[in-house]
N, C-alpha and C positions, 0 to 999 in steps of 0.2 A: 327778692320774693320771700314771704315769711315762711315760717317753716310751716305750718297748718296748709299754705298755698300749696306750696310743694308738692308736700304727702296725698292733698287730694287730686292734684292733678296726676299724679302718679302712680293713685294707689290701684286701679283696673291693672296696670299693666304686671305690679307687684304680684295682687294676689295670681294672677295669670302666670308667675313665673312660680307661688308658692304650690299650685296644681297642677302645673306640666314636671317639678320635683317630686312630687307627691305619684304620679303617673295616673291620675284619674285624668278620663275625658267622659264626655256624654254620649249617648246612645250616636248622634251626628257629626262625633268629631270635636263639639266644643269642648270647654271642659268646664267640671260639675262645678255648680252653681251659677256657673254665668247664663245667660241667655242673653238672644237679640240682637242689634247695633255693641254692646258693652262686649260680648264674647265673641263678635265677628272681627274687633279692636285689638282686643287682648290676645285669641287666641295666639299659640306657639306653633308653628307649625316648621318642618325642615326647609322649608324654602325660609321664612321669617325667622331662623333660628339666628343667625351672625348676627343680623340687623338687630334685633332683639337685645342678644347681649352685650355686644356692642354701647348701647344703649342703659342698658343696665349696671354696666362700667361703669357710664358717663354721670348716672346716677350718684355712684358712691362718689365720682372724683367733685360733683360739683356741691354735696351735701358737706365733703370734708372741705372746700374752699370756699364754704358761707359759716361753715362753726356751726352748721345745728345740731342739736342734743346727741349725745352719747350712746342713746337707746336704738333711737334712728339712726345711726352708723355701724353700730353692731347689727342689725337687722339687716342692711344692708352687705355689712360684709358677709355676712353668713350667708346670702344668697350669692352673691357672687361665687366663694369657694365652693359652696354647692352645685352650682349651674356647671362652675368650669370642674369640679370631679368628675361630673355625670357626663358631659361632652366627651371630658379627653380621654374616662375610663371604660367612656366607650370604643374609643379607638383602639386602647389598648388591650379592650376585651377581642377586636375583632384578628390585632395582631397575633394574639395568642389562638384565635381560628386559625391559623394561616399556619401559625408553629402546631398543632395539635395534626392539621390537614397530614402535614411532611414527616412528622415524626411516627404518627398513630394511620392517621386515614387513609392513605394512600397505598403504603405496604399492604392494611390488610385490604381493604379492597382489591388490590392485582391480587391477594391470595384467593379473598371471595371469587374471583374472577376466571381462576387457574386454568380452567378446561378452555376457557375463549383464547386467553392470552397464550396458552402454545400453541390452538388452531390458528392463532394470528404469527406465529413464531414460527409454522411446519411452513404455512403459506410463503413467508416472507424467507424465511433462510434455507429453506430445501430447493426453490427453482438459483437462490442465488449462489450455493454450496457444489450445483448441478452444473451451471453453466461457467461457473471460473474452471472446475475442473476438466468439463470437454473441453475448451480452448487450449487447453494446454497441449490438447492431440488433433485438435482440428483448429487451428487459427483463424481459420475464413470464417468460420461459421459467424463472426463479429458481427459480419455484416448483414447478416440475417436481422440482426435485434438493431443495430446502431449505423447510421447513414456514415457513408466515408468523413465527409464535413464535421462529424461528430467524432468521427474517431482519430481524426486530426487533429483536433483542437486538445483530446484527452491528451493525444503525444505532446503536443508542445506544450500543453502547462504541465506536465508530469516528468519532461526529459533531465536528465541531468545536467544538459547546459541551460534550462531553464536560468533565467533573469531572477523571476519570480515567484518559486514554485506556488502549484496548485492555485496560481491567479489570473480567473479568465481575463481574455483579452478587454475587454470593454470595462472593466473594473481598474483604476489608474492607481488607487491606494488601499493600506487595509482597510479602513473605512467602507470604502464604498465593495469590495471585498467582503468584508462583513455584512453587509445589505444584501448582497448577491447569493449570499448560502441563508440568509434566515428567509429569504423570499423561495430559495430552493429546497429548502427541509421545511416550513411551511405549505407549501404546494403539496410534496409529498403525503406528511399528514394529512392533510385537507381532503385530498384521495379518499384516502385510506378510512375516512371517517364518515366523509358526506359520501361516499358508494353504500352504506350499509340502509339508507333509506331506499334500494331498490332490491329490498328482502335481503338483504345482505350483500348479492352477486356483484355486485359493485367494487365492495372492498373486498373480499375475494379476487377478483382480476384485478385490482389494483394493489394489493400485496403482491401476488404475483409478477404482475408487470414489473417493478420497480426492482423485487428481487432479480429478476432476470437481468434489468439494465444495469443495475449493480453488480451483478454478477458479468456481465460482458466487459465490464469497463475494468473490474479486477481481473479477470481474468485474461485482458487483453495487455494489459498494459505490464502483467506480471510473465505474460509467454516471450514479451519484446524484450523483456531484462530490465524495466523500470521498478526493478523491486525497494531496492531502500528508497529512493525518493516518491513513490507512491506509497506505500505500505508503511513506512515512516509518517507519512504525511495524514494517512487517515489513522493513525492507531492511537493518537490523543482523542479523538473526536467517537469517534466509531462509538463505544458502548452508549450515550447519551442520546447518540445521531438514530443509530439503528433500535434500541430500544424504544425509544419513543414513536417511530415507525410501528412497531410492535403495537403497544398500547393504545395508539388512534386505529388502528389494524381493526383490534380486538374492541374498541367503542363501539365503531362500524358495526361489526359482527351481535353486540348487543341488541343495535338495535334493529338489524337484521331478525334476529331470532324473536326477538318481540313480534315483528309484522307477522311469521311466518307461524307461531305456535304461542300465542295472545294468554293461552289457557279457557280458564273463565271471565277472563276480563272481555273487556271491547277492545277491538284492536286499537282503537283511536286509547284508550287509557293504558294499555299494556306498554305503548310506545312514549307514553308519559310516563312511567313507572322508568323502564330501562334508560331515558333519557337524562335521568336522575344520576344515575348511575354512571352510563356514559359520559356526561360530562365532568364527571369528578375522575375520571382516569382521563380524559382530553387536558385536561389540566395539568395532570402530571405530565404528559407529553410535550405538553408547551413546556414544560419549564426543562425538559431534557433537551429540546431543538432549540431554547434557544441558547444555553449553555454550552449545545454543542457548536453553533455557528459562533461565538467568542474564541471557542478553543481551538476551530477549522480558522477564524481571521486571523487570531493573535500568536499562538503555540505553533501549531503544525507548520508555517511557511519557514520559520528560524531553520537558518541551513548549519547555522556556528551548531547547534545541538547535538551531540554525538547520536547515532541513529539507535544504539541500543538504548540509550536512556529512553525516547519516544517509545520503545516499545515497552519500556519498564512501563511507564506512565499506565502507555493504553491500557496492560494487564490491571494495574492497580485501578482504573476507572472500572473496568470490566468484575474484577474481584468486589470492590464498593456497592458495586450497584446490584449485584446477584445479593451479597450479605441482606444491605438495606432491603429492598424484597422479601425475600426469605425470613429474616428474624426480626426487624424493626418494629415494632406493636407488639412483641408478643407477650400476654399476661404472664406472669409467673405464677405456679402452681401452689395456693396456699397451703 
């Protein structure tokens, strides 16, 4: 093909990549200058983006394996490295959302948030602070909150001659181990989040609840004398596990209080507004539950561990994540 060929059969698509660089498009999505059949061809669109460049590679490699002009190869290479800055620095612009989220957005936000996230923290760790410690002087009362079957199964993944600690029975390896607590701390949160669309009172009894059975199950299993191998076992995990409990707690309760006290808005917009919000602290939670169920699969069952170093650990997740909260975003005073 001559190069004149070439150029015209190619050139719709070219100047098509010269305007989707440029970032103009038309009132309709196309982009400026084109019209009709030529800009329904050409346009760039996210679905057409690979395929496009792709293509536009294939351009440069097939212009340098016919030898056409020098002019036309630069032109071409410079849309290429342009096309691929703008793709990948996008990626890398969206990475650095993600680093900006962790480092900046999230601390302050649980700060913006303070009054919900200890009403989600009174909720969650005052029924579970309450019921380890009656057990300690009523035993029976266990069985108020957790069915014998359950309170069996605590004993035998948590006894000292455990096989396997803290591995339930239908879990055969860490693996599937690991699937069984992020389905288990996901449910929790899930609670704790999706109750706050019934005015809140949802996540409200669902903090509650969870604290109490958490609180039965430490408390039960620390009156039988299962202290280092239970206590040992949760205290790598606990601050990621439990805090994030916290934060889906306290999402709930957002949007809870949006339904209940809108302001001036409409309640349908208020619960737009707080959902905003809420979801960027659910975020944070997911990424504490699921850190925590790597550390409940892979850390906490090692029996070789000396049992004070596990509690060194938990302390220092515990110390980390109160710091991170508290001071991580905070501007310095010019």
């Amino acid at each position: 093909m001559k190069e004149y060929q070439f150029i015209e059969t190619r050139r719709a698509d070219w100047e098509a990549w010269d305007r989707w660089l440029k970032g103009g498009t038309g009132d309709k999505g196309e982009p400026n200058g084109a019209s009709g059949t030529e800009a329904a061809a050409a346009s760039i669109t996210a679905e057409t983006l690979p395929r496009q460049f792709r293509s536009l590679c294939r351009d440069l490699s097939l212009a340098r394996d016919r030898r056409y002009s020098e002019p036309l190869l630069d032109a071409l290479r410079d849309r290429v490295l342009a096309a691929h800055q703008r793709i990948y620095g996008a990626r890398r612009a969206a990475g650095r959302r993600w680093l900006r989220y962790v480092l900046h957005d999230l601390p302050v936000l649980v700060r913006s948030e303070a009054k919900l996230v200890w009403a989600s923290a009174a909720l969650f760790f005052l029924p579970l602070f309450l019921t380890l410690g009656v057990l300690q002087f009523y035993p029976d009362g266990v069985y108020f909150l957790l069915s014998p079957e359950t309170v069996g199964s605590m004993e035998e993944m948590y006894a000292p001659t455990a096989e396997h600690l803290g591995r339930p029975r239908h879990a055969s390896d860490d693996v599937m181990m690991l699937g069984f607590y992020i389905a288990n701390n996901v449910r929790i949160d899930f609670q704790c989040f999706a109750g706050g669309i019934a005015f809140g009172l949802g996540s409200v009894f669902f903090l509650i609840y969870n604290g109490l059975v958490i609180g039965a199950v430490a408390g039960h299993l620390t009156q039988i004398g299962y202290i280092e191998t239970f206590w040992g076992f949760v205290a790598g995990h606990s601050a990621p596990e439990l805090i994030g409990a916290v934060l889906s707690g306290a999402a709930g309760l957002r949007i809870g209080l949006a339904l209940i006290a809108p302001g001036r808005l409409r309640r349908a917009d208020a619960v737009k507004k707080a959902a905003q919000r809420a979801v960027h602290l659910l975020y944070g939670a997911a990424g504490l539950t699921f850190s925590a169920a790597f550390v409940e699969a892979f850390w906490s069952p090692i029996r070789t561990v000396p049992v004070a170093l596990k509690y060194g650990v938990g302390l220092a997740f515990w110390l980390a994540l109160l710091v991170y909260f508290t001071l991580v975003g905070r501007r310095r005073a010019a």
